[in-house]
KOLVEXVO-717982 format. One line per field, with one value per residue: residue number from 1; x, z, y of N, C-alpha, C in turn. Coordinates in Angstrom, 3 decimals, decimal comma, always signed. Example, Ala and Ser with C-alpha at 12.3 -4.5 7.8 and 13.67 -1.06 7.14 Angstrom:
% KOLVEXVO-717982
num 1;2
nxx +13,190;+12,850
nzz +7,800;+7,080
nyy -5,690;-2,250
caxx +12,300;+13,670
cazz +7,800;+7,140
cayy -4,500;-1,060
cxx +13,200;+12,900
czz +7,800;+7,870
cyy -3,300;+0,030
% end
This chain:
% KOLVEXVO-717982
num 1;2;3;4;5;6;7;8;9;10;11;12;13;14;15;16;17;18;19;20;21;22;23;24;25;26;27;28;29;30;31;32;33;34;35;36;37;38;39;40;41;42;43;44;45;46;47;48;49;50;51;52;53;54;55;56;57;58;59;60;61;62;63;64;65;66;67;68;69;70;71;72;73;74;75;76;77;78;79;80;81;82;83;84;85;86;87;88;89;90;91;92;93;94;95;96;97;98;99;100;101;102;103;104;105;106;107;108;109;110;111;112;113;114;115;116;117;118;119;120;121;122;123;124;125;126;127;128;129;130;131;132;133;134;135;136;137;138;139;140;141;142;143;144;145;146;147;148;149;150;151;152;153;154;155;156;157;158;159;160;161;162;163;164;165;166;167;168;169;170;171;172;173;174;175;176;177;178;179;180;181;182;183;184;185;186;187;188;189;190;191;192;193;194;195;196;197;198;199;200;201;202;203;204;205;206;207;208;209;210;211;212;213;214;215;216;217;218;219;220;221;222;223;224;225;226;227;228;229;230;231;232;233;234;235;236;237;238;239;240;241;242;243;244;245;246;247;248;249;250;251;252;253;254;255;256
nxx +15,743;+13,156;+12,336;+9,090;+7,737;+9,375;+10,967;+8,700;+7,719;+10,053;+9,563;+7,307;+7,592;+9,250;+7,734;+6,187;+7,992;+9,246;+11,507;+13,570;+14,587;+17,720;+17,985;+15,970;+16,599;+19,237;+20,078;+18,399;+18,825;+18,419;+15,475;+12,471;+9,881;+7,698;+8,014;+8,030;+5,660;+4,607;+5,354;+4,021;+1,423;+1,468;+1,572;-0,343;-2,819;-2,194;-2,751;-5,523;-6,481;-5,864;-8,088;-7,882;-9,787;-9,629;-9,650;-9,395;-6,854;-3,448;-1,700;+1,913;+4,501;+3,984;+4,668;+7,523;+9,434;+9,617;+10,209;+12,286;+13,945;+14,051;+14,719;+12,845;+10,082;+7,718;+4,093;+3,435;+1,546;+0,015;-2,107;-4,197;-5,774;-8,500;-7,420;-4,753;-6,045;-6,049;-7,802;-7,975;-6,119;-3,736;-0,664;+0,266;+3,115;+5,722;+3,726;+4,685;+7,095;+9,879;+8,416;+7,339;+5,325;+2,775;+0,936;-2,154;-4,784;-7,762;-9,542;-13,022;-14,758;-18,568;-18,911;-17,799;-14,231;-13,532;-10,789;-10,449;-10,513;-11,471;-10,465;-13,222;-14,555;-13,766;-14,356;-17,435;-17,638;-16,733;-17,759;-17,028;-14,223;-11,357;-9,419;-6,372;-4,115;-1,436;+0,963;+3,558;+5,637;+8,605;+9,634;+12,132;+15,670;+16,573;+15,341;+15,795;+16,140;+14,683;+12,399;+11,457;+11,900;+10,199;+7,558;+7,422;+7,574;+4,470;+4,210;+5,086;+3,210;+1,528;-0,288;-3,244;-4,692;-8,198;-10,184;-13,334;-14,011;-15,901;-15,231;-16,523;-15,660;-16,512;-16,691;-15,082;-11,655;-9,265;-6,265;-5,801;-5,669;-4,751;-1,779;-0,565;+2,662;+2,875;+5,648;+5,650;+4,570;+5,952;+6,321;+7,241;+7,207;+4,867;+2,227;+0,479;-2,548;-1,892;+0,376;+0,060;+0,637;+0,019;-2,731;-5,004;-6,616;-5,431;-3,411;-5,549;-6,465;-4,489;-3,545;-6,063;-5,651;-3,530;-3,788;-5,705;-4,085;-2,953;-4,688;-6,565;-9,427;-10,729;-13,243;-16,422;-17,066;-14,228;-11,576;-9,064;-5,737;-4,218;-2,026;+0,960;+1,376;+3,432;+6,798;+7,529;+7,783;+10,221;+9,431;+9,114;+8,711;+7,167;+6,434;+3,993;+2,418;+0,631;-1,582;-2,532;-5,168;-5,728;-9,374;-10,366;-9,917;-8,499;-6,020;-4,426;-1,935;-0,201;+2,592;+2,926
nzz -10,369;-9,220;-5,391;-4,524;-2,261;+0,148;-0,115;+0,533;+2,836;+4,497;+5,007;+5,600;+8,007;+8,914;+9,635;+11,414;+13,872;+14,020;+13,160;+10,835;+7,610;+5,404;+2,504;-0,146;-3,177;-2,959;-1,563;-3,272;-6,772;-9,606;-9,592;-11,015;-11,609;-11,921;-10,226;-8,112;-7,417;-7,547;-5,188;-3,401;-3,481;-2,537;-0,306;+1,087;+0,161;+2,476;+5,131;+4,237;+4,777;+7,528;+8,318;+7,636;+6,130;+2,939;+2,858;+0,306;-1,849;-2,261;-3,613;-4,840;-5,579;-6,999;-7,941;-9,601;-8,467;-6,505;-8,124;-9,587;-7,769;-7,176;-9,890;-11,714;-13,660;-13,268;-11,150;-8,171;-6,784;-3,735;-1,236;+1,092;+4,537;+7,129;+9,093;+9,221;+9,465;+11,254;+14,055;+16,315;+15,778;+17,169;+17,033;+18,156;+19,464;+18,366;+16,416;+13,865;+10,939;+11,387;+10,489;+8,097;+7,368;+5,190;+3,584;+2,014;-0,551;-0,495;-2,243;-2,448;-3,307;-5,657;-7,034;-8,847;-11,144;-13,889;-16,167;-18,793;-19,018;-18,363;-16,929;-16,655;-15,758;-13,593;-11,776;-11,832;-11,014;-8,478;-4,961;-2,969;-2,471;+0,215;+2,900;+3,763;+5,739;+5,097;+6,563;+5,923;+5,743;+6,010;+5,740;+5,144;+5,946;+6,824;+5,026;+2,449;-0,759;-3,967;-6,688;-6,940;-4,153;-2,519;-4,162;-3,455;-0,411;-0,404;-1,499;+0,834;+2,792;+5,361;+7,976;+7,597;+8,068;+8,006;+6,758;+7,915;+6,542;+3,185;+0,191;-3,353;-6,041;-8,487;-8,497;-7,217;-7,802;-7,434;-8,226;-7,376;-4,507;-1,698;+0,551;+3,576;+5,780;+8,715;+11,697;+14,929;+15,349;+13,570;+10,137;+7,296;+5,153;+2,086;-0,621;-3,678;-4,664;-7,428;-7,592;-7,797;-10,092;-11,926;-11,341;-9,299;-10,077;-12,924;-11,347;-10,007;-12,547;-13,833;-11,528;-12,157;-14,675;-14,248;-11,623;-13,478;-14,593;-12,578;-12,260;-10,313;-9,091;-9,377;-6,674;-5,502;-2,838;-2,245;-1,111;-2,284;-2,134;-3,329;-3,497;-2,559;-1,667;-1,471;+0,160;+1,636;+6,181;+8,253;+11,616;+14,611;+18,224;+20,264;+18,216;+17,058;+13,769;+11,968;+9,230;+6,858;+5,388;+4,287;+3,610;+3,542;+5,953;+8,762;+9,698;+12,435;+14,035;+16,363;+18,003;+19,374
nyy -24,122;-22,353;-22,012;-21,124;-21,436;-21,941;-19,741;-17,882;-18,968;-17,690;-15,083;-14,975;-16,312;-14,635;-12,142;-13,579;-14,064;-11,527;-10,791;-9,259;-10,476;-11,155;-9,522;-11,360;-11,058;-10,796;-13,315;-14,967;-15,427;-14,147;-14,047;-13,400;-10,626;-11,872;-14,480;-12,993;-12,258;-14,839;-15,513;-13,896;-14,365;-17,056;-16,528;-14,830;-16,803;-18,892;-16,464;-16,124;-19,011;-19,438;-17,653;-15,019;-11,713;-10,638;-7,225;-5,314;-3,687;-2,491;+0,178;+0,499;+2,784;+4,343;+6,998;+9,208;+9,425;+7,115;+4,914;+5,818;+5,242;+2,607;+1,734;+1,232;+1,415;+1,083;+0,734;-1,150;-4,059;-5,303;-6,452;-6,328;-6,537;-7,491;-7,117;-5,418;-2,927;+0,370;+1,057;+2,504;+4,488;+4,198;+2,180;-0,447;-1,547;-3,056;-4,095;-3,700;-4,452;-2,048;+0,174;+3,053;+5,637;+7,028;+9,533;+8,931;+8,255;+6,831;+4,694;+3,365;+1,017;+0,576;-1,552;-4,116;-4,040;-4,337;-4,942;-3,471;-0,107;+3,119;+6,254;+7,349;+5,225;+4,270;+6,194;+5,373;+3,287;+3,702;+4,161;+6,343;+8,276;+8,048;+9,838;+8,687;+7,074;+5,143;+2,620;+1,400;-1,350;-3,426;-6,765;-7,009;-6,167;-3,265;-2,190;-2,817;-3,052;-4,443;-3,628;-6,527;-7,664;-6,205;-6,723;-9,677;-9,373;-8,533;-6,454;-4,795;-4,223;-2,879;-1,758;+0,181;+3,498;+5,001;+7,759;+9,173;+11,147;+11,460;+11,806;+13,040;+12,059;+12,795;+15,451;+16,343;+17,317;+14,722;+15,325;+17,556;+17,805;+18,593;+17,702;+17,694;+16,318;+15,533;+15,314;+14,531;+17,045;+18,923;+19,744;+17,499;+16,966;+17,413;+17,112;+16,437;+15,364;+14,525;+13,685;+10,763;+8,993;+11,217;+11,187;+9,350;+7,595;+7,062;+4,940;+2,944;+1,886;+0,710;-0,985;-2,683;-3,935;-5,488;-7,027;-8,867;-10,342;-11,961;-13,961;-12,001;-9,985;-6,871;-5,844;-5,250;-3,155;-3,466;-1,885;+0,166;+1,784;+3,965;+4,833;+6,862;+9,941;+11,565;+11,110;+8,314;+8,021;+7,158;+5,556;+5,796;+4,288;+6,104;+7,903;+10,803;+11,138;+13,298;+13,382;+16,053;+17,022;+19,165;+20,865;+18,604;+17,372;+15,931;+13,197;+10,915;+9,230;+7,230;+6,132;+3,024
caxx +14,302;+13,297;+11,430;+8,544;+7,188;+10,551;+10,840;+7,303;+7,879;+11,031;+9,060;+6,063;+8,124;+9,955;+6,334;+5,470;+9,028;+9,229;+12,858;+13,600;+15,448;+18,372;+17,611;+15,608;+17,653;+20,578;+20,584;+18,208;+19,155;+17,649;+14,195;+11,840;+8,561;+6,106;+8,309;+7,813;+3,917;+3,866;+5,764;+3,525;+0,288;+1,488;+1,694;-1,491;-3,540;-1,623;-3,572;-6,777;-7,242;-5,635;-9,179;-8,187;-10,012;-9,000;-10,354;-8,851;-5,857;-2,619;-0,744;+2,616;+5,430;+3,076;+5,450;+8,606;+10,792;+10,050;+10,480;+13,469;+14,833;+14,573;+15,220;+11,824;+8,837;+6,251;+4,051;+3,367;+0,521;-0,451;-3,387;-4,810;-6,769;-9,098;-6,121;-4,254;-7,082;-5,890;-9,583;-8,215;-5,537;-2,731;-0,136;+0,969;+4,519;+5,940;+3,114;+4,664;+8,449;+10,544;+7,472;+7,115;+4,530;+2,261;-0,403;-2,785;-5,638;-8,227;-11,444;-14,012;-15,693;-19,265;-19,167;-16,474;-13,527;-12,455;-8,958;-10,590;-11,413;-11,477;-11,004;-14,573;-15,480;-13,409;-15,260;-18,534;-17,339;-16,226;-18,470;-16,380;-12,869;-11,670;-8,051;-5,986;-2,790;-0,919;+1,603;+4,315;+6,479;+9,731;+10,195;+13,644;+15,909;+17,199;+14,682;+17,245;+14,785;+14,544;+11,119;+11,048;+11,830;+8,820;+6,402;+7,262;+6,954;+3,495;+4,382;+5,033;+1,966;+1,604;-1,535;-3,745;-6,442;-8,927;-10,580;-14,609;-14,595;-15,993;-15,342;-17,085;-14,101;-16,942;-17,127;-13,623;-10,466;-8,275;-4,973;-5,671;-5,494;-3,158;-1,344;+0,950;+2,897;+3,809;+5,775;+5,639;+4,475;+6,857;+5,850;+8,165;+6,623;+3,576;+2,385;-1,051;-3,177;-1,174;+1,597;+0,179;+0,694;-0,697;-4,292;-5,011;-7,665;-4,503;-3,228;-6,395;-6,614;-3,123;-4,128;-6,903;-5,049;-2,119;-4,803;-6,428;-2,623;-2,396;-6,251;-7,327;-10,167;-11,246;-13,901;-17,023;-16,362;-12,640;-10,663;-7,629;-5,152;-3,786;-0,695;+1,672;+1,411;+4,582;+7,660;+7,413;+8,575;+10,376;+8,696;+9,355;+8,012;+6,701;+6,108;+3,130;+2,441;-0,784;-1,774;-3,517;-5,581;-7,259;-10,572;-11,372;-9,677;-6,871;-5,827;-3,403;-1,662;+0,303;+2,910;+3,382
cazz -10,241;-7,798;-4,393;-4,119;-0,734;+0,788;+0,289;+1,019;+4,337;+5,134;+4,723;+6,823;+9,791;+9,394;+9,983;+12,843;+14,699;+14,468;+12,747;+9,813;+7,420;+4,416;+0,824;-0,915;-4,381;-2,911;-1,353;-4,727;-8,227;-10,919;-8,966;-12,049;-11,244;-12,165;-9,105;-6,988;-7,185;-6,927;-3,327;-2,706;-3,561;-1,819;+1,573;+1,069;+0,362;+3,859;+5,633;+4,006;+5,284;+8,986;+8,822;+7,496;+5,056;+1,957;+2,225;-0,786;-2,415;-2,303;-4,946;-4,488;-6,343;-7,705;-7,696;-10,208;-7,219;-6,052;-9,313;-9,841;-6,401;-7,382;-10,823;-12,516;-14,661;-13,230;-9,594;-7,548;-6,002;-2,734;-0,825;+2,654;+5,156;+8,060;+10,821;+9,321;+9,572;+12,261;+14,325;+17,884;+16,065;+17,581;+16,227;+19,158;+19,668;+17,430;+15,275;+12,195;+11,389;+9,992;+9,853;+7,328;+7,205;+3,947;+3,299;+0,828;-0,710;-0,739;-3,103;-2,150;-4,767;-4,810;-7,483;-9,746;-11,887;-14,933;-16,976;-19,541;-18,523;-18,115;-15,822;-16,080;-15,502;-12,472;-11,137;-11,849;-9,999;-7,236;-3,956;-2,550;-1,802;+1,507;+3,061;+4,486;+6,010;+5,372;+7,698;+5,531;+6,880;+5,325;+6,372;+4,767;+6,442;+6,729;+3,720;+1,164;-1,431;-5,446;-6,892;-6,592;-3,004;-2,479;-4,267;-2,830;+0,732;+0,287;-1,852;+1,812;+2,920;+7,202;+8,428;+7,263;+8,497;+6,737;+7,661;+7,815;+5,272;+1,834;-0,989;-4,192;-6,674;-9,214;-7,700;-6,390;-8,693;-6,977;-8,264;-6,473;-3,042;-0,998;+2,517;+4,855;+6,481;+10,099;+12,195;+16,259;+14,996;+12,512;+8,936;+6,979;+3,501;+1,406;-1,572;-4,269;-5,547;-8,597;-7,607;-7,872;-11,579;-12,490;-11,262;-8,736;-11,234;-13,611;-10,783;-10,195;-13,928;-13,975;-10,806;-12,520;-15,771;-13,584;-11,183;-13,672;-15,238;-11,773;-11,720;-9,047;-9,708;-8,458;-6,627;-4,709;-1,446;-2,344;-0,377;-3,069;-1,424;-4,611;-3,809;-1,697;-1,945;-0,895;+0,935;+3,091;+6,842;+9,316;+12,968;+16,149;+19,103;+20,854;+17,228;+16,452;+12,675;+11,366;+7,928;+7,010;+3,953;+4,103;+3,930;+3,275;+7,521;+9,592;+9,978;+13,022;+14,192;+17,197;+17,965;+21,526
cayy -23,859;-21,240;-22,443;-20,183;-21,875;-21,629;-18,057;-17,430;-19,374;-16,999;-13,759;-15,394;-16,096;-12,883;-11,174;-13,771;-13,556;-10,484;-10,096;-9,405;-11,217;-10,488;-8,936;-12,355;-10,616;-11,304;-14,312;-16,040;-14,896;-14,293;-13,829;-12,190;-10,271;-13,131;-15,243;-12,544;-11,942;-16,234;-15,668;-13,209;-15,372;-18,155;-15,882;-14,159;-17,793;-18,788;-16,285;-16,827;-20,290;-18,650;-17,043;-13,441;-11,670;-9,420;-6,393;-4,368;-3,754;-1,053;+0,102;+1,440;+3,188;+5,804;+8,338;+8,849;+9,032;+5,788;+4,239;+6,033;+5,175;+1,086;+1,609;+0,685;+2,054;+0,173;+0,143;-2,966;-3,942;-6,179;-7,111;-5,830;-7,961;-6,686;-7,450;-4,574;-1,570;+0,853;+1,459;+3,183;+5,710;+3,631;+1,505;-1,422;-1,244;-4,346;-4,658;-3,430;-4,245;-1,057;+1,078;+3,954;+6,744;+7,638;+9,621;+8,347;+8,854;+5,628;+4,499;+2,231;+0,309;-0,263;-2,593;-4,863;-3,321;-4,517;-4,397;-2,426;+0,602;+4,524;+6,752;+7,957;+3,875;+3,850;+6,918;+5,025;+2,190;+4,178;+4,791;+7,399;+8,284;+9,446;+10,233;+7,605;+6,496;+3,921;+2,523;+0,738;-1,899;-4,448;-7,394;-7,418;-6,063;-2,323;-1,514;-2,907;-3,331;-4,319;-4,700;-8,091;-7,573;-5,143;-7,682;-11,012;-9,027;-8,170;-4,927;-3,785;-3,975;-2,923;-1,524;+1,546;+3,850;+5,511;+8,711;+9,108;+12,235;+10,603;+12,630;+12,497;+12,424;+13,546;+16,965;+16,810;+16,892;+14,328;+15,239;+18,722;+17,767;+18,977;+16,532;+17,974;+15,313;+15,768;+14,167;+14,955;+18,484;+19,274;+19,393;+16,569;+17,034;+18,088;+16,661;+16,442;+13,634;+14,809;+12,800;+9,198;+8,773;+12,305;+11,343;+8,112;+6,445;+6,088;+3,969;+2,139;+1,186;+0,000;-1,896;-3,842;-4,274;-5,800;-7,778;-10,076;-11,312;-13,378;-14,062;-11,568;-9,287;-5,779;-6,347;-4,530;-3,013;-2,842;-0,798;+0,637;+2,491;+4,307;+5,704;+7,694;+11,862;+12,530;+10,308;+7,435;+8,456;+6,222;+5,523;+4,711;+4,071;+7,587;+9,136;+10,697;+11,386;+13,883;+13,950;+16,909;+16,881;+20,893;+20,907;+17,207;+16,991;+15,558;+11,961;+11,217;+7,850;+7,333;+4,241;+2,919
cxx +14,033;+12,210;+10,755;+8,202;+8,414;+10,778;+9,737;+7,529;+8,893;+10,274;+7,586;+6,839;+9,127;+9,105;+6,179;+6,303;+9,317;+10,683;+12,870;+14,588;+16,278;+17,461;+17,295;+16,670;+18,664;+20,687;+19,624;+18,140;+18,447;+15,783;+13,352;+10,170;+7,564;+6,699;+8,307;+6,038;+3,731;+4,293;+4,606;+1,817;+0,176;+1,219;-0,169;-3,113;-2,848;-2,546;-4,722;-7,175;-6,689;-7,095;-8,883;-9,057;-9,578;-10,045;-10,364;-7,497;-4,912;-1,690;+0,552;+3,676;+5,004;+3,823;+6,799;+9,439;+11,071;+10,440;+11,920;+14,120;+14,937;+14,536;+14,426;+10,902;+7,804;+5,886;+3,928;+1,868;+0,721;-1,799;-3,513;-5,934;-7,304;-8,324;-4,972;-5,198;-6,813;-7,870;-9,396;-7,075;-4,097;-2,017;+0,715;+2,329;+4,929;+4,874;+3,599;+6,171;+9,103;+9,632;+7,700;+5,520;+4,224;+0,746;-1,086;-4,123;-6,549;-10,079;-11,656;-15,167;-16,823;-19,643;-17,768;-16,208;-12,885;-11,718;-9,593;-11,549;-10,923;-11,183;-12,339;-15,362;-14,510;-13,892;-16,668;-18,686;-16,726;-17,556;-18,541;-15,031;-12,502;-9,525;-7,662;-4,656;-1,986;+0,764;+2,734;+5,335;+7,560;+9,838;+11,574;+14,250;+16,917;+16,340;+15,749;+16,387;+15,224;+12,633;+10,606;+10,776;+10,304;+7,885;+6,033;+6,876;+5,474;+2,975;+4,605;+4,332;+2,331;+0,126;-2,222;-5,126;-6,978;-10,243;-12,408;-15,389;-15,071;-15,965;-15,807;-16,366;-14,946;-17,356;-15,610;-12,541;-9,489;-6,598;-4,849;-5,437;-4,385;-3,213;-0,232;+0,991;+3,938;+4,359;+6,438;+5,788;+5,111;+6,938;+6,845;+8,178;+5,482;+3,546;+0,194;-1,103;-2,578;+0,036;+1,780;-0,226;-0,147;-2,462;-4,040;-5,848;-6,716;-4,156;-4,209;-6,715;-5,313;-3,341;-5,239;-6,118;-4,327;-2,765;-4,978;-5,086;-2,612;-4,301;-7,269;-8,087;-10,150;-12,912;-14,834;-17,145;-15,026;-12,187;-9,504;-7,393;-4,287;-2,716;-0,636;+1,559;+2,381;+5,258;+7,470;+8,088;+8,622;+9,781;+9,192;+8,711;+8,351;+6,179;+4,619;+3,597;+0,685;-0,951;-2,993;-4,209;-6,698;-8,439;-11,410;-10,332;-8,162;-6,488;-4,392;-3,496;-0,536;+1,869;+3,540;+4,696
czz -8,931;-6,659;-3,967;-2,968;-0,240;+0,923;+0,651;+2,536;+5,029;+5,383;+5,682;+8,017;+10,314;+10,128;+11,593;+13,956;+14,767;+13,893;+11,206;+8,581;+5,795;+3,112;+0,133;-2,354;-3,739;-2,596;-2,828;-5,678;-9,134;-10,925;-10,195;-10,566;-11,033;-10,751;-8,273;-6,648;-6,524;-5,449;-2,615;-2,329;-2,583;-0,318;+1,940;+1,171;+1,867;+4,888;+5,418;+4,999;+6,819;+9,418;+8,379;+6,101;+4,491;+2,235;+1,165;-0,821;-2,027;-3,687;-4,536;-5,612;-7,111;-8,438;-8,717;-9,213;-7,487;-6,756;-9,863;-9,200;-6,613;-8,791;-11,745;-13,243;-14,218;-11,307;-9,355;-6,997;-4,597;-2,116;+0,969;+3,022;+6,057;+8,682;+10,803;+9,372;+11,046;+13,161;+15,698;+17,284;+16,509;+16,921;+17,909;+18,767;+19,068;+16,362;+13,771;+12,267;+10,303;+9,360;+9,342;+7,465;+6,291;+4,133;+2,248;+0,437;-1,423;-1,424;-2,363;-3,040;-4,344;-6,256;-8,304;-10,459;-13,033;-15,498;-17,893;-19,408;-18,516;-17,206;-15,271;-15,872;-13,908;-11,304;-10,599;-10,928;-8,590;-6,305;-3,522;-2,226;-0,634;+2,088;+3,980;+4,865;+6,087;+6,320;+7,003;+6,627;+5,829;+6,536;+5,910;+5,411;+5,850;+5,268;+2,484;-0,246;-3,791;-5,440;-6,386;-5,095;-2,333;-2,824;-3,674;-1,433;+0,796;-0,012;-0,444;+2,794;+4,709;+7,575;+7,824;+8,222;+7,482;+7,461;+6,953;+6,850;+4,170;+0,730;-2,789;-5,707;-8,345;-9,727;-7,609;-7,566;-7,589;-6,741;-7,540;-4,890;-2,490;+0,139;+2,530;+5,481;+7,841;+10,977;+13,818;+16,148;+14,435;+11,402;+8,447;+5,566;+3,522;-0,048;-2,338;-4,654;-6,703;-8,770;-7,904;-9,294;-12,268;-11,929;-10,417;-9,517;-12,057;-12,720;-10,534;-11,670;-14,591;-13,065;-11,445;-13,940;-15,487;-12,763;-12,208;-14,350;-13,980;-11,731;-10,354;-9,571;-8,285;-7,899;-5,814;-3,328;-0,934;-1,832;-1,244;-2,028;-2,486;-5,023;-2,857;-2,168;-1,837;-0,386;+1,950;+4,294;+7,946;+10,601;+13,428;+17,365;+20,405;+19,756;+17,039;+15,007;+12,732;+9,611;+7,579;+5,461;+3,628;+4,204;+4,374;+4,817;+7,648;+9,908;+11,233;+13,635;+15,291;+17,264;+19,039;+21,266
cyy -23,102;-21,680;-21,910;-20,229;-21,682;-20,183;-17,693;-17,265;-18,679;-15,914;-14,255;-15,331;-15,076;-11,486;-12,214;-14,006;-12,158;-9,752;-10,312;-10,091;-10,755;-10,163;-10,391;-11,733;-11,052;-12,413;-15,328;-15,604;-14,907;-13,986;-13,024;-11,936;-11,205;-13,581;-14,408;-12,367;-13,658;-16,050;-14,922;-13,770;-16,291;-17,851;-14,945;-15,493;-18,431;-18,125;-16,213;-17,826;-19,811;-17,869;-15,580;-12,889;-10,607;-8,390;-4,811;-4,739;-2,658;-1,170;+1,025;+1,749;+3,471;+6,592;+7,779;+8,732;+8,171;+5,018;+3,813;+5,215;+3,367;+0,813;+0,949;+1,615;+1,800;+0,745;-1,247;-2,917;-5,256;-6,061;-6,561;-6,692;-6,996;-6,645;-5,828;-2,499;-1,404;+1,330;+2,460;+4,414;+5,659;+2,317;+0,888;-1,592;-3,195;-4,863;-4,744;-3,281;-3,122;-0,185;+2,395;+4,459;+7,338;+8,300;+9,755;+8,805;+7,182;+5,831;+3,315;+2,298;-0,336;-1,242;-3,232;-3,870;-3,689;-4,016;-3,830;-0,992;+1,668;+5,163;+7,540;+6,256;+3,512;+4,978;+6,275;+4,065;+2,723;+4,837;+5,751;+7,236;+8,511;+9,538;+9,188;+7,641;+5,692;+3,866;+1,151;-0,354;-3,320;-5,328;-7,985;-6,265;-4,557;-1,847;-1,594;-3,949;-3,385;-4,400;-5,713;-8,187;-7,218;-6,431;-8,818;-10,688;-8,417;-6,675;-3,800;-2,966;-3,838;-2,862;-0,105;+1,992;+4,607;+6,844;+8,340;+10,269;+11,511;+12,160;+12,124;+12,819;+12,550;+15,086;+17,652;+16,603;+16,089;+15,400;+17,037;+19,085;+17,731;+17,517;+17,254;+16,740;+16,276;+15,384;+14,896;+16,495;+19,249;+18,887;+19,166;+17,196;+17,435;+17,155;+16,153;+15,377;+13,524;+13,777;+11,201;+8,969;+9,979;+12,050;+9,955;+6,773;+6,579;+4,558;+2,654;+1,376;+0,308;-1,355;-2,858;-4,274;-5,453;-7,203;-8,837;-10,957;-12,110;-13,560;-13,635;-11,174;-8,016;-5,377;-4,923;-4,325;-3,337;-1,595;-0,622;+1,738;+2,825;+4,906;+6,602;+9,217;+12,060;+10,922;+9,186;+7,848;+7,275;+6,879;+4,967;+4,733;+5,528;+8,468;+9,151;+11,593;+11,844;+13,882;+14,970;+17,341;+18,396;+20,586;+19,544;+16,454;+16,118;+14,204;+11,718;+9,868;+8,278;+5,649;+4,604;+2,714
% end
């Protein structure tokens, strides 16, 4: 029988020591999906009652790459709290273990999302979009990753920012938007809204589909973070990273 609190509790004090700890797949067998979302539940109600709150969701493994690259069909999702919203531009030196570099493209919902739905009902439900960054991070160790891995950590969740452009993704074709990724002024990659499942409201509708099987919901004044454009990039401490999204402006993160 598999000890979801026990692994939970490894992957918690891997985030609040600060080290990270072996491949959960390897050291407990047989681990399915469902037992990785409960680890991931169990760590997420944890900081709840700690006082944090949810404020949206991420979805990752958008992209066939990434899919490819751990040998699945499917994305993941996890959960974002206020503690991880970048607000000064800077990323504190140990905040985030094994950080990666995405640039994303985020909705904010101004009302609930249900599992059956459109992508012209996830428009409707959408406030505005605007350009974001997320700031990936493993707490397993050396990024040695299955699925399962990915989900029970939190889908990998670190910190994000979120730029102050809003775009009105009724006007705007998503999957047209360009990002340059740069990293200490040297463009890494490039990559369109095209990339997160052909359109990002696929992803969002997968996301609520996916949502109410553990009894979450998609809720109003949800923050989705809908997917990677392009490559995750490792960081370290002196890098800066720009994401540059053409017209709709520039997002740029620093780490001490």
């Amino acid at each position: 029988m598999v000890d979801h609190r026990k692994i939970a509790s490894e992957l918690y004090n891997a985030e609040l020591e600060n080290v990270p700890i072996e491949q959960i797949t390897k050291v407990y067998e047989n681990l399915s999906i469902d037992d990785a979302y409960k680890i991931q539940i169990i760590n997420i109600e944890k900081k709840i009652s700690e006082g944090k709150k949810i404020t949206g969701k991420k979805i990752g493994l958008t992209s066939k790459a990434m899919q490819e690259s751990l040998g699945v069909d499917t994305p993941d999702f996890g959960f974002l709290y206020d503690s991880m919203e970048v607000l000064n531009g800077v990323i504190p030196k140990g905040a985030i273990l094994q950080p990666r570099v995405e640039g994303e493209l985020a909705l904010i919902l101004k009302r609930d999302l249900g599992d059956e739905g459109t992508i012209e009902e996830v428009w409707e439900a959408t406030e505005y979009v605007v350009p974001a960054i997320e700031i990936v991070g493993s707490r397993i160790k050396d990024w040695k990753l299955t699925i399962v891995d990915t989900i029970a950590d939190n889908a990998s969740c670190g910190m994000y920012l979120l730029s102050d452009v809003k775009i009105d993704p009724r006007v705007t074709d998503l999957r047209d938007i360009q990002m340059k990724l740069y990293k200490n002024e040297e463009l890494i990659n490039s990559g369109y809204g095209s990339a997160v499942l052909d359109n990002p409201a696929n992803a969002v509708l997968w996301l609520a589909k996916s949502l109410r099987k553990y009894g979450v919901n998609l809720n109003k004044g949800d923050i989705v973070l809908a997917g990677a454009l392009s490559a995750a990039i490792p960081a370290v401490s002196g890098d800066c990273f720009v994401c540059d999204f053409g017209e709709f402006g520039r997002l740029e993160v620093d780490f001490e």
